[in-house]
C-alpha atoms as an extended CHARMM CRD file, in Angstrom:
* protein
*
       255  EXT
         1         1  UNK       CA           -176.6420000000       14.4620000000       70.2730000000  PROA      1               0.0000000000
         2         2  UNK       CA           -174.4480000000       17.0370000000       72.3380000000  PROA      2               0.0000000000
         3         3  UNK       CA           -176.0440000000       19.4190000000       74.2810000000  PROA      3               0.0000000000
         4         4  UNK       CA           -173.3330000000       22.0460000000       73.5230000000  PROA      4               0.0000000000
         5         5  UNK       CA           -173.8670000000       21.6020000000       70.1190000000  PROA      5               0.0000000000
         6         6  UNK       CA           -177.5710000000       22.1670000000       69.8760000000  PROA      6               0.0000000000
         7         7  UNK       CA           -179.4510000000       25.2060000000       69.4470000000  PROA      7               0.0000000000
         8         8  UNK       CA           -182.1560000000       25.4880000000       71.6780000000  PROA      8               0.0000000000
         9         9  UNK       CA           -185.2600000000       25.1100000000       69.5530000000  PROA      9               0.0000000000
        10        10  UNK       CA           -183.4060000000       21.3230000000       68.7230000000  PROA      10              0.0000000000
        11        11  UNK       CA           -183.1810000000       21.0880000000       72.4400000000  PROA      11              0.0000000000
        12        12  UNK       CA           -186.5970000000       21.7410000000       73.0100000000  PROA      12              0.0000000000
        13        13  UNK       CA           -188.1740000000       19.7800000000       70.1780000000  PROA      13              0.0000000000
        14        14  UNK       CA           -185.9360000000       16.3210000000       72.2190000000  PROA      14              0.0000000000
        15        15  UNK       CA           -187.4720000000       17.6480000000       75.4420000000  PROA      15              0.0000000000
        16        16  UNK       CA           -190.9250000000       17.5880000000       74.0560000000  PROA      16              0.0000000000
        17        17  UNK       CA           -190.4710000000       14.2500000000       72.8610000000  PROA      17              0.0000000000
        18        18  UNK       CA           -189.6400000000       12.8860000000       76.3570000000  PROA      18              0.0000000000
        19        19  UNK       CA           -185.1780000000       12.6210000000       76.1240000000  PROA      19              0.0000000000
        20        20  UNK       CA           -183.0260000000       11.3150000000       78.3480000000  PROA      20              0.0000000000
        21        21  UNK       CA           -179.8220000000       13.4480000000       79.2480000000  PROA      21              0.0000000000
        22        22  UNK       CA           -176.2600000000       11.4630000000       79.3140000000  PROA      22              0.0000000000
        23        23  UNK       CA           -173.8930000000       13.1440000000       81.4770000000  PROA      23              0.0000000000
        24        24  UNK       CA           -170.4360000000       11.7010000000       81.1240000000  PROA      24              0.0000000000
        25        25  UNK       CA           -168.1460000000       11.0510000000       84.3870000000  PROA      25              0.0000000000
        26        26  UNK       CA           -164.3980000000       11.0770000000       84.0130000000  PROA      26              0.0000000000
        27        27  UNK       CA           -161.8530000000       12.9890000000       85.9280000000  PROA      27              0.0000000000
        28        28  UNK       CA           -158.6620000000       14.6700000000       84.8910000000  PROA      28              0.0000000000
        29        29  UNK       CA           -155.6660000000       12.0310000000       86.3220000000  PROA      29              0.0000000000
        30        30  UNK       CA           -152.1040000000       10.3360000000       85.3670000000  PROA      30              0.0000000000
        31        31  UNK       CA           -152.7700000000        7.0920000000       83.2960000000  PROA      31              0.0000000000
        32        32  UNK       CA           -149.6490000000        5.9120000000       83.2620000000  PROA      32              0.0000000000
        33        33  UNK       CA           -147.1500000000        6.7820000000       80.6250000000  PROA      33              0.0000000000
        34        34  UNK       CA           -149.0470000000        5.6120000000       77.7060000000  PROA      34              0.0000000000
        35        35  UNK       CA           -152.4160000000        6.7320000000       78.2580000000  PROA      35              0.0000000000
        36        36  UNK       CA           -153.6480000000       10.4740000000       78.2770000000  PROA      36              0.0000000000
        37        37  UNK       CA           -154.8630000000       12.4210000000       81.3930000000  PROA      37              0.0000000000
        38        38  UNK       CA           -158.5070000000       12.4040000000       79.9210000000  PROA      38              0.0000000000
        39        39  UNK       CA           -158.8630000000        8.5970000000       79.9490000000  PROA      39              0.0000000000
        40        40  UNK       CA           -161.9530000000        8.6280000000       82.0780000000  PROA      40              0.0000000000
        41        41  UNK       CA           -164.0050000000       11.7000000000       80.2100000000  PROA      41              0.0000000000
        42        42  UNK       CA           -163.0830000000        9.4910000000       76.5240000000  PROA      42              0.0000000000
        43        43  UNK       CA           -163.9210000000        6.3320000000       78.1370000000  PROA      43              0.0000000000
        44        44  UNK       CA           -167.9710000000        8.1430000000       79.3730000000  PROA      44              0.0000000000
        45        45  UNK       CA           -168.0770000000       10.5040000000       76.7870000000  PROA      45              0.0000000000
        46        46  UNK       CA           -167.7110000000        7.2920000000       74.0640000000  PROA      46              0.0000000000
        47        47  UNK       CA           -169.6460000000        5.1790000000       75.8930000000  PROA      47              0.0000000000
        48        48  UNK       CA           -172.7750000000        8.0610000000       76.0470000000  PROA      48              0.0000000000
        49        49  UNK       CA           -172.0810000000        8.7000000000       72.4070000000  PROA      49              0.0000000000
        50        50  UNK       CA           -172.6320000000        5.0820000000       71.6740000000  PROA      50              0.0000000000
        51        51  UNK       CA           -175.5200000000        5.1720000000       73.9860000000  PROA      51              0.0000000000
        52        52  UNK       CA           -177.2570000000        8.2310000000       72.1810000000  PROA      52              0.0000000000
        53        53  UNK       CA           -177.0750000000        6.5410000000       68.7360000000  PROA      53              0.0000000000
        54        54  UNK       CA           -178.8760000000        3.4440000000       69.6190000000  PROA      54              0.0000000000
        55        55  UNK       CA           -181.2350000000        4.7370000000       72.1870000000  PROA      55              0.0000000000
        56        56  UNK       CA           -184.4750000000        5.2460000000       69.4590000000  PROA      56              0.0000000000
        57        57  UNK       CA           -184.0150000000        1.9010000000       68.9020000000  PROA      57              0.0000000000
        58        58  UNK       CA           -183.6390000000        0.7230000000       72.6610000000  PROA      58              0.0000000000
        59        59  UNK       CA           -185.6960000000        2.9510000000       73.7910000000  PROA      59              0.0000000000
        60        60  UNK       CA           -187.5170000000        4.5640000000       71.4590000000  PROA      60              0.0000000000
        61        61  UNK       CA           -186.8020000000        8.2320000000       73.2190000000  PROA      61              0.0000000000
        62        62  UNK       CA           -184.0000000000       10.0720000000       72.5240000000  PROA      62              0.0000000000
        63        63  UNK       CA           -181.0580000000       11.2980000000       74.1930000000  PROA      63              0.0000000000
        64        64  UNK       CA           -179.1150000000       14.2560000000       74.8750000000  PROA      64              0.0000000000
        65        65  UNK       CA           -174.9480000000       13.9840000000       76.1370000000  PROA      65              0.0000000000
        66        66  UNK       CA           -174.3150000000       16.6760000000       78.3310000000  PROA      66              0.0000000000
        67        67  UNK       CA           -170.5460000000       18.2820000000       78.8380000000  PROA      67              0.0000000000
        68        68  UNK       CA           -168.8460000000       16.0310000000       80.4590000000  PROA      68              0.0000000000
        69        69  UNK       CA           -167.7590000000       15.8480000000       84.3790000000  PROA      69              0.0000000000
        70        70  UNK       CA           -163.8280000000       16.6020000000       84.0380000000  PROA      70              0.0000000000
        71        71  UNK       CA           -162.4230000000       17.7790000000       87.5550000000  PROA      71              0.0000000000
        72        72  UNK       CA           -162.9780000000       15.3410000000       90.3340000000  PROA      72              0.0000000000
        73        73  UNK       CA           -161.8150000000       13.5220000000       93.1330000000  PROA      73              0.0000000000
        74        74  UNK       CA           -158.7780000000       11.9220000000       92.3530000000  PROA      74              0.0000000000
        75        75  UNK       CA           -156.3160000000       11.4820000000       95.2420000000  PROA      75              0.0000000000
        76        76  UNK       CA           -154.8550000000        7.8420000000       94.3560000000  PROA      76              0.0000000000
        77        77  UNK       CA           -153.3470000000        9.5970000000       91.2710000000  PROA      77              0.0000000000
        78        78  UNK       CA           -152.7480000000       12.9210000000       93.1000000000  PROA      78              0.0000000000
        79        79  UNK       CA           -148.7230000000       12.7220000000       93.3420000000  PROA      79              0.0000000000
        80        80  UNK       CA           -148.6620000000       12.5670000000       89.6970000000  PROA      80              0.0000000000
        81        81  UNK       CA           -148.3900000000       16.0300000000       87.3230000000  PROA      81              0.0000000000
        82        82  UNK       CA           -151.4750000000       17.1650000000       85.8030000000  PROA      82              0.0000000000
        83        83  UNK       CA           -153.7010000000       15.2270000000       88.0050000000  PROA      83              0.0000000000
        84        84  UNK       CA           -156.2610000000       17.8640000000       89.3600000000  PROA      84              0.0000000000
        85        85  UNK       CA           -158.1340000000       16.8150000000       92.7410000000  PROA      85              0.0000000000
        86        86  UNK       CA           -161.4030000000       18.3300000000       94.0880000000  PROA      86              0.0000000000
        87        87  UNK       CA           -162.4700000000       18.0660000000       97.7860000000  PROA      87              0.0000000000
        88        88  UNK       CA           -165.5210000000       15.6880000000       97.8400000000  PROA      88              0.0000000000
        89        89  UNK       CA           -168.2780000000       18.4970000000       99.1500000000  PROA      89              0.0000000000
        90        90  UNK       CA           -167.2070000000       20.5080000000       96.0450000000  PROA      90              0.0000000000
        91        91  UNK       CA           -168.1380000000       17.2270000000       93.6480000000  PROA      91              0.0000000000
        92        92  UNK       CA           -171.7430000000       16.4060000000       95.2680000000  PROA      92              0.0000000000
        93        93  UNK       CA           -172.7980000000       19.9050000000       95.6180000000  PROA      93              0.0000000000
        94        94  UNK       CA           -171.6660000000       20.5160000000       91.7070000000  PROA      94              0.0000000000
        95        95  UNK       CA           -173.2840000000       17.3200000000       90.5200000000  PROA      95              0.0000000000
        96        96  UNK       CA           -176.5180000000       17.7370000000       92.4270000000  PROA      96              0.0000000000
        97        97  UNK       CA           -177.0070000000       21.4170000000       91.3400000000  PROA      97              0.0000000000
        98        98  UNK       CA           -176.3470000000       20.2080000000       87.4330000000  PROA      98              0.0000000000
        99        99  UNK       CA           -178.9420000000       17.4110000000       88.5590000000  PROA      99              0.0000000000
       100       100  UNK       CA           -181.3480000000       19.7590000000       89.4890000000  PROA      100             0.0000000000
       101       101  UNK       CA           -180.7130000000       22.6580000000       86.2570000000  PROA      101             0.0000000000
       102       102  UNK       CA           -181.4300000000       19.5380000000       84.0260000000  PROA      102             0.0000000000
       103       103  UNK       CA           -184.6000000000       18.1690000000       85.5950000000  PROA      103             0.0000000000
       104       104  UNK       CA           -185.8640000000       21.7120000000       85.6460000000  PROA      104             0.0000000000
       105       105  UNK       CA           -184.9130000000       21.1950000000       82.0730000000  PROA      105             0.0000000000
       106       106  UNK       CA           -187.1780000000       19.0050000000       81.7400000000  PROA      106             0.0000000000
       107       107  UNK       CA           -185.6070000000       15.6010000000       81.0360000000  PROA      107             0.0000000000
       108       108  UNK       CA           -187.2680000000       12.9150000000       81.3790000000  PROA      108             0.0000000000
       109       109  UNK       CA           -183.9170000000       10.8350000000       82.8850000000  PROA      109             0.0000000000
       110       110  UNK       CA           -180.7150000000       12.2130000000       83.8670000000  PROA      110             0.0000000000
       111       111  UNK       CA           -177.9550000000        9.2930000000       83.7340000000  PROA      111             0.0000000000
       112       112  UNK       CA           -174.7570000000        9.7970000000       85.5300000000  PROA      112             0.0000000000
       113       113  UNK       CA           -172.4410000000        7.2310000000       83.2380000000  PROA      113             0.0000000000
       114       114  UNK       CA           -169.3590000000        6.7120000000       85.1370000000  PROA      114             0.0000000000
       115       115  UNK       CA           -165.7070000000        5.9110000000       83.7060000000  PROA      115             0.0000000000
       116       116  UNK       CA           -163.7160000000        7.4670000000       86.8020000000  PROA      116             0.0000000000
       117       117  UNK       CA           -163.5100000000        4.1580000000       89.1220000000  PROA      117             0.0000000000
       118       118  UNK       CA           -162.0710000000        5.8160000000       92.4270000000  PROA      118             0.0000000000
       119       119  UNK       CA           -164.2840000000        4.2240000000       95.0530000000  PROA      119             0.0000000000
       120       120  UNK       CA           -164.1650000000        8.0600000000       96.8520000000  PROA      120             0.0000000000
       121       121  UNK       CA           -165.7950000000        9.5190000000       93.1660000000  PROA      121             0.0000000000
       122       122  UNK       CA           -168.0130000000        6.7920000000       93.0370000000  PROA      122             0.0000000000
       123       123  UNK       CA           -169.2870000000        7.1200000000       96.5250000000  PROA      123             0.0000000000
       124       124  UNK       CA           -170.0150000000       11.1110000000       95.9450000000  PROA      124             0.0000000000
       125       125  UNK       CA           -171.9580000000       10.5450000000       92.5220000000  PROA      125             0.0000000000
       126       126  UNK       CA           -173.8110000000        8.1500000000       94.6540000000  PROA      126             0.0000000000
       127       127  UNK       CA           -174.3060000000       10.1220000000       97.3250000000  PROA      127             0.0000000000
       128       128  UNK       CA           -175.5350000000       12.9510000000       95.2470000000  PROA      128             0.0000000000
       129       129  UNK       CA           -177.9240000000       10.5850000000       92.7500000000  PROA      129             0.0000000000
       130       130  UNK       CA           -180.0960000000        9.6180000000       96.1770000000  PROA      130             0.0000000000
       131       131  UNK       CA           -180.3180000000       13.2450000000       96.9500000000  PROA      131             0.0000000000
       132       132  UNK       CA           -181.3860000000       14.0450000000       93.7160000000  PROA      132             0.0000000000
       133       133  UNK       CA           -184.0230000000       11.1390000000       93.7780000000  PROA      133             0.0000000000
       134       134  UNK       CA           -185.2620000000       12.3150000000       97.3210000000  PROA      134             0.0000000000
       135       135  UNK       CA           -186.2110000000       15.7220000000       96.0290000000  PROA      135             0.0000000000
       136       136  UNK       CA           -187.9930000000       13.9630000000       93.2830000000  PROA      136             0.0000000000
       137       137  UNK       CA           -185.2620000000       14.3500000000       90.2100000000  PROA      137             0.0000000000
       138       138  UNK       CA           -185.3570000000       11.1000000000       87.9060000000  PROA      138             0.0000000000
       139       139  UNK       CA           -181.4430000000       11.2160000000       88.2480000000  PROA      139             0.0000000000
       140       140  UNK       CA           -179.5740000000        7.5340000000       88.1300000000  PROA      140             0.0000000000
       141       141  UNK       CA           -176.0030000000        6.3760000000       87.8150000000  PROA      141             0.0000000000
       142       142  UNK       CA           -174.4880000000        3.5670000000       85.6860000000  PROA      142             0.0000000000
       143       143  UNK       CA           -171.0820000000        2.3530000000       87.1920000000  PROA      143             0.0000000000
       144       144  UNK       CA           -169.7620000000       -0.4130000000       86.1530000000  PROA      144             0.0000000000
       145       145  UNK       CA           -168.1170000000       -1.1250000000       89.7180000000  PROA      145             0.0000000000
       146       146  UNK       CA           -171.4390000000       -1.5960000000       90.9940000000  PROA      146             0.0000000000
       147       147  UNK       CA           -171.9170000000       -5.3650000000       92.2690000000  PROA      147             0.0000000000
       148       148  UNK       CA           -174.2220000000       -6.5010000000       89.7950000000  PROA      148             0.0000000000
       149       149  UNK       CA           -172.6370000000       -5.3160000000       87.4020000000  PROA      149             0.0000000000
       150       150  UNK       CA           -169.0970000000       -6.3470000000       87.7450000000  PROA      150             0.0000000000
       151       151  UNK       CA           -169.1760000000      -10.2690000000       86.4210000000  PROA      151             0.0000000000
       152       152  UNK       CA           -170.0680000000       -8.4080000000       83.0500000000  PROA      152             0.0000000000
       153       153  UNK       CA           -166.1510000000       -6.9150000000       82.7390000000  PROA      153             0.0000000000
       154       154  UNK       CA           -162.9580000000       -8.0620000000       81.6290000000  PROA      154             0.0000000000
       155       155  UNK       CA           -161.2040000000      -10.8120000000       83.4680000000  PROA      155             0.0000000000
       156       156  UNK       CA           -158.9670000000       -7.6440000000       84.6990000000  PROA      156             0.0000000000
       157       157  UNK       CA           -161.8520000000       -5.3690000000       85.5430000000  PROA      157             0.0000000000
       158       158  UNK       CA           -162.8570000000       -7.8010000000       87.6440000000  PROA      158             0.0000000000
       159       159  UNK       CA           -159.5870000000       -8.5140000000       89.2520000000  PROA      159             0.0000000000
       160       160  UNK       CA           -159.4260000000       -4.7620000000       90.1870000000  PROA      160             0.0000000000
       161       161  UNK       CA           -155.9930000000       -4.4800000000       89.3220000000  PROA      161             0.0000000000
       162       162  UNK       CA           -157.2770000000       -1.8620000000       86.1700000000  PROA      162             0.0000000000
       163       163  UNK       CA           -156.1100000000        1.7730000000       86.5650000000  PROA      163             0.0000000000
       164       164  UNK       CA           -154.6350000000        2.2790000000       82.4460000000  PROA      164             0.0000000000
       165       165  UNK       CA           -153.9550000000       -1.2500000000       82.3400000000  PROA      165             0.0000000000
       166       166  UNK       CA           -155.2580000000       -3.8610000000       79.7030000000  PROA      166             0.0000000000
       167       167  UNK       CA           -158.8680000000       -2.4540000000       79.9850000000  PROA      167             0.0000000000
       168       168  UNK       CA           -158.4880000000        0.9500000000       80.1200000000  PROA      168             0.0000000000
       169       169  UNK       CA           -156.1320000000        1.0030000000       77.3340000000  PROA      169             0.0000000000
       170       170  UNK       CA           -157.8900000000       -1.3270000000       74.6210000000  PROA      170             0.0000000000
       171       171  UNK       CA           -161.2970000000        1.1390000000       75.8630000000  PROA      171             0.0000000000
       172       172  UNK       CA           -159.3980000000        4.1350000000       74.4490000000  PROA      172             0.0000000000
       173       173  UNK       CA           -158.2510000000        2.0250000000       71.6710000000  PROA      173             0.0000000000
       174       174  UNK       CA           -161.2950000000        1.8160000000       70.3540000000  PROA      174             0.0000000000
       175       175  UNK       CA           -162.4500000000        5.3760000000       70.5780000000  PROA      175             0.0000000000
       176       176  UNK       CA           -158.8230000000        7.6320000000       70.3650000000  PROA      176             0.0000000000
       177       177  UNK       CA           -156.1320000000        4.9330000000       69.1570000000  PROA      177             0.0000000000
       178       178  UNK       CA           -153.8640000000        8.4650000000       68.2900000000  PROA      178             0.0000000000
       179       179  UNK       CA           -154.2580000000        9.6690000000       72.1420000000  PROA      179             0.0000000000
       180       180  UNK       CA           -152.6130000000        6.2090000000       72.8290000000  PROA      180             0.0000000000
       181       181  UNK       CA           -148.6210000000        5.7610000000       73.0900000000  PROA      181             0.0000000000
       182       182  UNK       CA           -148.7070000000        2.4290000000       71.8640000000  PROA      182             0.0000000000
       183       183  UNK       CA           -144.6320000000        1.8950000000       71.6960000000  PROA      183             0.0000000000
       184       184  UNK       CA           -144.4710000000        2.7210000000       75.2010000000  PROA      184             0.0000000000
       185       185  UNK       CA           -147.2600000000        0.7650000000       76.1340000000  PROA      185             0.0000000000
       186       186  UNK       CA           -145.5650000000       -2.4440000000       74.7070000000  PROA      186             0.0000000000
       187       187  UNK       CA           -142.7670000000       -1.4930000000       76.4340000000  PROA      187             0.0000000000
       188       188  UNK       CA           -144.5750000000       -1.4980000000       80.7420000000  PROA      188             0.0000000000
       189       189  UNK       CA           -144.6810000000       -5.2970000000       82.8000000000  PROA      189             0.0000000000
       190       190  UNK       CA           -147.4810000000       -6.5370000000       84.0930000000  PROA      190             0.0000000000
       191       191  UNK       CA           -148.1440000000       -4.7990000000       87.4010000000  PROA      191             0.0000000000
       192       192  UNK       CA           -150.8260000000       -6.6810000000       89.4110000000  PROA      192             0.0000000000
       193       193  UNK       CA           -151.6490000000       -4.6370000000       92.6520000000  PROA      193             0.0000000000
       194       194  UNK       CA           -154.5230000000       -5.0500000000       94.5710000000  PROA      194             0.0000000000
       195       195  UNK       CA           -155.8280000000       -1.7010000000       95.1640000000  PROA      195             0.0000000000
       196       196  UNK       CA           -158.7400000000       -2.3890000000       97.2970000000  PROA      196             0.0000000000
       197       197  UNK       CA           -156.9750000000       -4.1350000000       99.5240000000  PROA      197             0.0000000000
       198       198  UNK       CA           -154.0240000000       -1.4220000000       99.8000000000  PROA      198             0.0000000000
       199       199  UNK       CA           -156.7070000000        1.1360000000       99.9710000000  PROA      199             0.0000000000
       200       200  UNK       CA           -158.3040000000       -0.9180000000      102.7790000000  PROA      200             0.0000000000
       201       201  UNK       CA           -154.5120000000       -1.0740000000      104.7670000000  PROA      201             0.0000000000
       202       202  UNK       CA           -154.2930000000        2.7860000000      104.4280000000  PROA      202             0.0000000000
       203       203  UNK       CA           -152.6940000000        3.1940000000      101.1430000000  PROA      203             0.0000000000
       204       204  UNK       CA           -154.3150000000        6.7830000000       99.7620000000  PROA      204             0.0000000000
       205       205  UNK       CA           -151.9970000000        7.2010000000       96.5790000000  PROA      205             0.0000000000
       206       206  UNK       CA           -150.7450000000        5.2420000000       93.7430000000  PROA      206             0.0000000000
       207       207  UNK       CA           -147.1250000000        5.6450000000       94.8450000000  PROA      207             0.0000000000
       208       208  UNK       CA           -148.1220000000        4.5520000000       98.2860000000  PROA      208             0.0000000000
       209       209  UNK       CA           -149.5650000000        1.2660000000       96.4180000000  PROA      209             0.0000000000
       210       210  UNK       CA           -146.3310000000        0.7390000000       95.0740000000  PROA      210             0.0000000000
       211       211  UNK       CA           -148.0150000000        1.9030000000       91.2070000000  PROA      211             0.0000000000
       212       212  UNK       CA           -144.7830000000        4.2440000000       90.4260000000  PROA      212             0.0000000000
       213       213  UNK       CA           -145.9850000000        5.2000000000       87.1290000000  PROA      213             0.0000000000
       214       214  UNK       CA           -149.5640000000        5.3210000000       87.5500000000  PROA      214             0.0000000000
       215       215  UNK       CA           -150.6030000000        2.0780000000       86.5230000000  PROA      215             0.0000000000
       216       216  UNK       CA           -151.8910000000       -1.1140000000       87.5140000000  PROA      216             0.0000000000
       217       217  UNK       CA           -152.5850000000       -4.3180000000       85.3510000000  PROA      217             0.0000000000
       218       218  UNK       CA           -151.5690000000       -4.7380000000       81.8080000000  PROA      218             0.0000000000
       219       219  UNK       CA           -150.5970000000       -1.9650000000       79.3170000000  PROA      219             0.0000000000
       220       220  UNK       CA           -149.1670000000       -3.8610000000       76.6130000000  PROA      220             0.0000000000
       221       221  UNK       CA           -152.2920000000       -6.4260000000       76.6010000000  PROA      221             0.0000000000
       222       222  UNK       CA           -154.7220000000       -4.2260000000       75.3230000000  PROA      222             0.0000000000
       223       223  UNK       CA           -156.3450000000       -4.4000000000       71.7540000000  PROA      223             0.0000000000
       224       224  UNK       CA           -158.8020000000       -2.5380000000       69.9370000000  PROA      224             0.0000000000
       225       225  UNK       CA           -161.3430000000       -5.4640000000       70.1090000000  PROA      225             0.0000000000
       226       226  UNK       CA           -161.5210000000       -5.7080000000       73.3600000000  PROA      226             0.0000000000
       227       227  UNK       CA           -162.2030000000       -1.9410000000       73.9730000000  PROA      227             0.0000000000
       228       228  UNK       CA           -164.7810000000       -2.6630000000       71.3790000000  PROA      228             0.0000000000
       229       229  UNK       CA           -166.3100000000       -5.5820000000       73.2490000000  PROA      229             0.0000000000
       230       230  UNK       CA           -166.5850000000       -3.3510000000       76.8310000000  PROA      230             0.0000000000
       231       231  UNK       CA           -168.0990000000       -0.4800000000       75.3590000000  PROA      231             0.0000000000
       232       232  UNK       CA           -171.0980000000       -2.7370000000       74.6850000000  PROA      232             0.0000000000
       233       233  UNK       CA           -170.7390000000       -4.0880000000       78.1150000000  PROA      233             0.0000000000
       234       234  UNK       CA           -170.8240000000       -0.0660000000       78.7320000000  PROA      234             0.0000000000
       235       235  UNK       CA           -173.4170000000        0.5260000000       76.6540000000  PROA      235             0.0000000000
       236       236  UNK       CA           -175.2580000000       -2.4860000000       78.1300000000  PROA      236             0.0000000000
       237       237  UNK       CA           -174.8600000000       -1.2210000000       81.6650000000  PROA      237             0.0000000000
       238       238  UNK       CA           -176.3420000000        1.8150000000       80.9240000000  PROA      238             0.0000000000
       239       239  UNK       CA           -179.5060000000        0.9510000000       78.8110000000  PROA      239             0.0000000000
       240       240  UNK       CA           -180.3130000000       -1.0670000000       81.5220000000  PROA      240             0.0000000000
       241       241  UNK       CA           -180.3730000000        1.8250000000       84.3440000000  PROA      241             0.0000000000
       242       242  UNK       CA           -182.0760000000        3.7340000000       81.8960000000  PROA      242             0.0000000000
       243       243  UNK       CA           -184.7030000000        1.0370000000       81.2040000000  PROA      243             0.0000000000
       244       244  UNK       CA           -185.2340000000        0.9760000000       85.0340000000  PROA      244             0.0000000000
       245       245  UNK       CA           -185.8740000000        4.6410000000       85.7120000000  PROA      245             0.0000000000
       246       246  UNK       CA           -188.0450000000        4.9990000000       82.7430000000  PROA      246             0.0000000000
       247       247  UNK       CA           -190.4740000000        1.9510000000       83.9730000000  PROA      247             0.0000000000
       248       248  UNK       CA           -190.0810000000        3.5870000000       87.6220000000  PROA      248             0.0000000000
       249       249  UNK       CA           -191.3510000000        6.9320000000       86.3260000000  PROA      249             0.0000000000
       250       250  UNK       CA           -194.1680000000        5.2090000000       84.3380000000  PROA      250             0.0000000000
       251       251  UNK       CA           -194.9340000000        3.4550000000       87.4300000000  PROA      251             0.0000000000
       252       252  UNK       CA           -195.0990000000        7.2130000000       88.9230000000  PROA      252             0.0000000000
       253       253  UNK       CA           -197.4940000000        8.4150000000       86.0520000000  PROA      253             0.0000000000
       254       254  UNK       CA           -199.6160000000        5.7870000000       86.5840000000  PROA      254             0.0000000000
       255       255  UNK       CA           -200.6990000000        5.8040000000       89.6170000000  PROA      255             0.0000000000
């Protein structure tokens, strides 16, 4: 199911056959004490693996996860060591031109499944999704911070207050429970922080936020089951952005 580990005459055969492409978006930030700097690429790369597996019986095509997005923007967690930031012209023009390499590809859906929930990120994949779609590309984006899709989360997704808190650390739970630092986990308070509205005051970094260790909501809350239970949220998300661009491009074809 990974592009990187198909040959190309198995790549070709999916193409034929109409695939979809899966191209997880994470970033490469501090997740608190307890929670690895990959957080966001294990959270979309899970959630496309999960994706891939059912999608012949969702619907009935195939699909193909690409390498995953790794290096974004990420200045909320930028104070923090190992957090590596991009400058926002850098993201769109990398994530249109791997936009455009795949549709020349030939995919029949390019899905942008986002994990990395900095509203700067999610404003750039955005941004370069419609450009994509102007020039014609069947490119989409699944992110769960989108309106609609937002009553569907945890009751601390929805809160906001859920940078490697209770719902990004029961998500990695239930894909990488050894990446986690579970006795250290157990060990961090409850840290409810509203970081749209201390973005919207001018706050540009955790620290500013008053998020010391680089995390907001509830570490020591998070279980397995409940990682379990998003990822079909996740998955759900998804399959339904797929569903849509597939019935817009038969719409297309038809007429």
């Amino acid at each position: 199911m990974r592009l990187d580990e198909l040959t190309h005459p198995e790549v070709e055969r999916r193409l034929k056959a109409g695939a979809v492409a899966l191209w997880p978006m994470g970033a490469t930030e501090a997740h608190g004490p307890h929670l690895p700097l990959g957080t966001d690429v294990f959270i979309a790369e899970e959630t496309c693996r999960r994706v891939a597996e059912r999608a012949p019986e969702v619907l009935g095509l195939e699909a193909v996860v690409l390498p995953p997005l790794a290096f974004t923007i990420t200045e909320c967690a930028r104070p923090f060591s190992g957090t590596l930031s991009l400058p926002r012209d850098a993201v769109v023009a990398y994530v249109d031109a791997v936009l455009a390499a795949a549709t020349e590809q030939g995919f029949r859906s390019v899905c942008l499944v986002n994990a990395h929930l900095e509203p700067a990120h999610r404003f750039a994949l955005r941004d370069a999704v419609k450009a994509a779609a102007a020039r014609g590309a069947p490119a989409v984006l699944a992110d769960p911070c989108e309106r609609r899709w937002v009553r569907l989360g945890t009751e601390e997704f929805r809160s906001g207050a859920c940078h490697a808190g209770r719902y990004e650390t029961s998500l990695v739970l239930a894909a990488r429970p050894e990446l986690v630092d579970q006795t250290t986990a157990a060990t961090l308070p409850p840290a409810q922080i509203d970081l749209m509205g201390a973005m919207k005051a001018g706050a540009r970094t955790f620290l500013d936020m008053g998020a010391e260790q680089a995390y907001v909501g509830a570490p020591a809350e998070g279980t397995a089951a409940e990682g379990a239970a998003s990822y079909d949220t996740l998955c759900h998300i998804t399959f339904e952005v797929l569903k849509e661009s597939l019935a817009s491009d038969s719409g297309s074809n038809n007429r």
